[in-house]
N, C-alpha and C positions, 0 to 999 in steps of 0.2 A: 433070060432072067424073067421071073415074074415083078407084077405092078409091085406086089409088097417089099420085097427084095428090092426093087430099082426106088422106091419109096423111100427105104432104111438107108440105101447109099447117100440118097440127095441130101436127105438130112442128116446126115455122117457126116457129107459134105461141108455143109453149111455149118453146121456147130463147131465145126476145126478152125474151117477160113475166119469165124468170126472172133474167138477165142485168140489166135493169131493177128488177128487185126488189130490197127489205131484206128481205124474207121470203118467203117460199113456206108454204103450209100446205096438205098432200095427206091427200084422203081415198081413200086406193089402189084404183087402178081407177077411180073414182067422178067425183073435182074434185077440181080445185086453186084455193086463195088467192093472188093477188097482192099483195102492199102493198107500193108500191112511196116510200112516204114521202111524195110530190107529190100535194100539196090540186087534183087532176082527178080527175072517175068515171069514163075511162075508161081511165086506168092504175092503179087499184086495183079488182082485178074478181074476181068468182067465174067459171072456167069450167067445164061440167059434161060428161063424158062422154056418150057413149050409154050407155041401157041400163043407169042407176043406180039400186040398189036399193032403196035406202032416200033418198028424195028430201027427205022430211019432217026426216030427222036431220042431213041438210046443210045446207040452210038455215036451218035452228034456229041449228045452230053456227055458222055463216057468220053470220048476223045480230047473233050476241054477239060475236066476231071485229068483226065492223068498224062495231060501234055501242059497243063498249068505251069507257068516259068516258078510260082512259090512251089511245086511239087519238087521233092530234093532226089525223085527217084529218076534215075537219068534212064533205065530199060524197060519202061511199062510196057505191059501185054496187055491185048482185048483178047480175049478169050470165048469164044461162045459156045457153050456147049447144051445138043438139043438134044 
C-alpha cells in the first residue's frame, strides 16, 4: 500500500472508533483509548502510532485505564497496532 492509502485507513480508523466511543483518551502523537461501553475486545482497544516514545508509559497507563475496578467492561484488549 502506498503512504496515502495507509494515511486514508488510519484515519478511517480513527473517525469510526471515535464515533463509536463514550471516551477517547490521547496520548498526542503517541495512542489513542477507545471505550466504547460494549463488553467486546475488540471495540475497546489501545491503538498505537508509529514511532512512540515513551512505549513503557502508555501501556502502564492504558493498563490502569482499562483494568479500573469503576470500568464495567470485564474483556478489555490492549491492542497495538504499528
Amino acid at each position: 500500500m502506498n503512504d496515502e492509502l495507509i494515511d486514508f485507513f488510519k484515519n478511517a480508523e480513527d473517525y469510526f472508533f471515535r464515533a463509536i466511543s463514550k471516551k477517547c483518551i490521547e496520548f498526542p502523537n503517541q495512542a489513542v483509548i477507545y471505550l466504547t461501553g460494549v463488553e467486546a475486545e475488540s471495540l475497546n482497544l489501545l491503538i498505537c502510532k508509529e514511532n512512540i516514545s515513551d512505549s513503557k508509559t502508555i501501556f502502564t497507563k492504558s493498563a490502569q485505564i482499562f483494568f479500573k475496578p469503576s470500568l464495567t467492561l470485564d474483556n478489555c484488549c490492549l491492542r497495538a497496532v504499528f
